[in-house]
C-alpha positions in Angstrom: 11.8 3.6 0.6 15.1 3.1 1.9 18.0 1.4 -0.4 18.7 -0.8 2.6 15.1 -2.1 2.2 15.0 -2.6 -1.3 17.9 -4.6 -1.4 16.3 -7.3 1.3 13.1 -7.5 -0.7 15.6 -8.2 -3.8 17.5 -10.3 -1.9 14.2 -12.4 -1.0 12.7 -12.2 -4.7 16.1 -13.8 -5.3 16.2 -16.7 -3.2 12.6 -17.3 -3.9 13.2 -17.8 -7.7 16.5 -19.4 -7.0 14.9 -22.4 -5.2 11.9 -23.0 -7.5 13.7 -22.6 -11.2 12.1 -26.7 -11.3 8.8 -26.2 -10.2 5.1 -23.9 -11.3 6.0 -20.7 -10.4 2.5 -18.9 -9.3 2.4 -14.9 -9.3 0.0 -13.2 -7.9 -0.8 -9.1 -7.3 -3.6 -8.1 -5.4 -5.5 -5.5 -4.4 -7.1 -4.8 -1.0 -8.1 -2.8 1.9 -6.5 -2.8 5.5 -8.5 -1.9 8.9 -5.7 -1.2 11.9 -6.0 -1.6 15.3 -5.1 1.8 17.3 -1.9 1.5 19.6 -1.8 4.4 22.8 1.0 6.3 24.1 1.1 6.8 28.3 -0.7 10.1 28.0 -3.8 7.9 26.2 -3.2 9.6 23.1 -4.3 7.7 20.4 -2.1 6.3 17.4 -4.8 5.5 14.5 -3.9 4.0 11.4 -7.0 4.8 8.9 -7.8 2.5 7.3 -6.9 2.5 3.6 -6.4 0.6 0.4 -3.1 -1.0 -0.2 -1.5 -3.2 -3.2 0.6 -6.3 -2.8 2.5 -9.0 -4.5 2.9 -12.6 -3.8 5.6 -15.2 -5.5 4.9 -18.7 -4.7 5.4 -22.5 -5.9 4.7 -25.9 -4.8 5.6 -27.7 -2.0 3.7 -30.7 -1.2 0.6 -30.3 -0.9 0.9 -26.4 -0.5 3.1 -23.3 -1.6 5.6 -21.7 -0.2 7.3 -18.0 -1.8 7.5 -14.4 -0.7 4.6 -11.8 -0.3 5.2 -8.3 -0.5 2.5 -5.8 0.9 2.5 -1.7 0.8 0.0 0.1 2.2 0.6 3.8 2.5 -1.1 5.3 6.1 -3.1 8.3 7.3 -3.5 9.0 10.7 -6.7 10.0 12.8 -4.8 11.7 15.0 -2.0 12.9 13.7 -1.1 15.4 10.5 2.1 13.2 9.8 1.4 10.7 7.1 3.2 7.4 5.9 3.7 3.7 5.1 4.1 0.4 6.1 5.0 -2.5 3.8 5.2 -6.2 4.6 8.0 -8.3 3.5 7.3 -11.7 4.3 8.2 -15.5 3.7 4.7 -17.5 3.5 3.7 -21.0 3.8 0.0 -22.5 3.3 -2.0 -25.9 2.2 -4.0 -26.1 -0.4 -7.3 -28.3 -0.2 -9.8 -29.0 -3.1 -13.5 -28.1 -1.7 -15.1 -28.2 -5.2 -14.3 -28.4 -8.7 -12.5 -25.5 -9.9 -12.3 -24.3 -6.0 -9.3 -24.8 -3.7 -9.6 -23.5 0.2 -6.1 -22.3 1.5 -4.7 -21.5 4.8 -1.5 -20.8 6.2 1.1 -18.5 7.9 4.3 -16.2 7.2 7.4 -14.2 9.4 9.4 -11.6 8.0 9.7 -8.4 8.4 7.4 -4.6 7.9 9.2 -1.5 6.7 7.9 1.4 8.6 7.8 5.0 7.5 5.8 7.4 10.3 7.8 9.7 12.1 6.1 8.2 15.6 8.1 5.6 15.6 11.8 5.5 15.5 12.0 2.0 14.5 12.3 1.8 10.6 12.3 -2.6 10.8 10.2 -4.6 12.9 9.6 -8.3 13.2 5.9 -9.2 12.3 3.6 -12.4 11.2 0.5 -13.0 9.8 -1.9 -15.9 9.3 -4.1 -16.0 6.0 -6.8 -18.0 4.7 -9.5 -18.1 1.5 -10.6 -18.9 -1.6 -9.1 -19.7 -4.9 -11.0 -20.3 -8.3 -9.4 -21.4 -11.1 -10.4 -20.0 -14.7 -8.1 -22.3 -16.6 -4.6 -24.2 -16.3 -2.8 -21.0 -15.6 -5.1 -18.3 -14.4 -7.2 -18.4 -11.3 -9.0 -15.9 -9.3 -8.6 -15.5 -5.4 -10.0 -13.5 -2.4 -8.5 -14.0 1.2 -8.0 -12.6 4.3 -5.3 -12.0 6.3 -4.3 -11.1 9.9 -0.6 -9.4 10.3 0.6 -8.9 13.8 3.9 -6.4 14.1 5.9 -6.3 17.6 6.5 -2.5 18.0 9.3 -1.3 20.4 7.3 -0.3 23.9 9.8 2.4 25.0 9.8 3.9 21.5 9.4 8.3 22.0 9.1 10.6 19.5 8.0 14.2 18.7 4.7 14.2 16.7 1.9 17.2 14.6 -1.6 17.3 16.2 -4.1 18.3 13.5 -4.7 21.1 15.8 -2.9 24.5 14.7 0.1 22.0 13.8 0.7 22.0 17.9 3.6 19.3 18.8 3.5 16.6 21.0 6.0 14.1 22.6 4.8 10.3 22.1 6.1 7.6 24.1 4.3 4.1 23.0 3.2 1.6 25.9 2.3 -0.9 23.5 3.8 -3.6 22.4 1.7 -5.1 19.4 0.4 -3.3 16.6 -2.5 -5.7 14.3 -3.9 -5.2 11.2 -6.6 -7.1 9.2 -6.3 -7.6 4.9 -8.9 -8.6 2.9 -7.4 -9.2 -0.3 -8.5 -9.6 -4.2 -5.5 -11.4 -6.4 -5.2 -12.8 -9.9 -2.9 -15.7 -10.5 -0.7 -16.6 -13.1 1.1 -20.0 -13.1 4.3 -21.1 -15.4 
């Protein structure tokens, strides 16, 4: 990962615990799996994200009747098509309300903007602008521990004139890709642990 990038997901674990030195501070690292939608070039080749396991971290506290913090999400990427590995990793500001459905159960849903890192070599953008909206289910085990699963949909606006040179798994042949679409999606189903203090 690129120095550059570090230092904005320092500069965002920064103002994050800057702004909520007052209130519960919740932290939570998850675990999860990612299934990608495909994006296609002009040729109709075929850009296919497998879909793989990825790890992520979220830094929240309260704000009303919800949270608000920064979640961090790495997944590192094989492609179907392609020999050329890589990653992509979410750095986002989030926002979501929190409703009790039963005792020791909250429901959640909500929304964050920021940014995804990307490392693939068919793309010659390294930052693009990207969302999500998330949603689940949180148990809590005691005062300061709770369990939670949710899912979450992450859009990323991809350049539409991006071309690059790319592998084919084929005798290592090369290829020129020129990308004719304009959204890439991803879905996250996620499994977190929560500390509060």
């Amino acid at each position: 990962m690129k120095t550059g990038h570090l230092s904005l997901i320092f500069a965002g674990l920064l103002t994050v615990s800057h702004t909520v030195t007052a209130n519960t501070i919740y932290v939570t690292p998850y675990v999860g799996y990612t299934f990608s939608n495909s994006i296609t070039d002009d040729n109709g080749v075929n850009i296919e994200p497998e879909n793989d396991p990825h790890y992520a971290m979220a830094i929240e506290t309260d704000l009303d009747k919800g949270r608000v913090g920064l979640f961090v999400s790495h997944q590192p990427t094989d492609y179907e098509t392609f020999t050329d590995s890589g990653s992509l990793t979410y750095v986002h500001f989030q926002s979501s309300l929190r409703f009790e459905t039963f005792q020791h159960f909250n429901a959640f849903a909500g929304a964050s903007i920021g940014a995804t890192i990307v490392d693939a070599d068919w793309s010659d953008q390294d930052l693009v602008f990207s969302g999500s909206f998330l949603g689940g289910l949180e148990y809590k085990i005691s005062q300061n521990f709770s369990v939670l699963f949710e899912g979450r949909w992450l859009v990323n606006l991809m350049e539409s004139d991006t071309t690059t040179i790319c592998n084919l798994p084929e005798g290592n042949q090369t290829c020129n890709i020129r990308v004719n679409s304009e959204w890439m999606t991803q879905f996250q189903t996620n499994l977190g642990f929560t500390y509060a203090f």
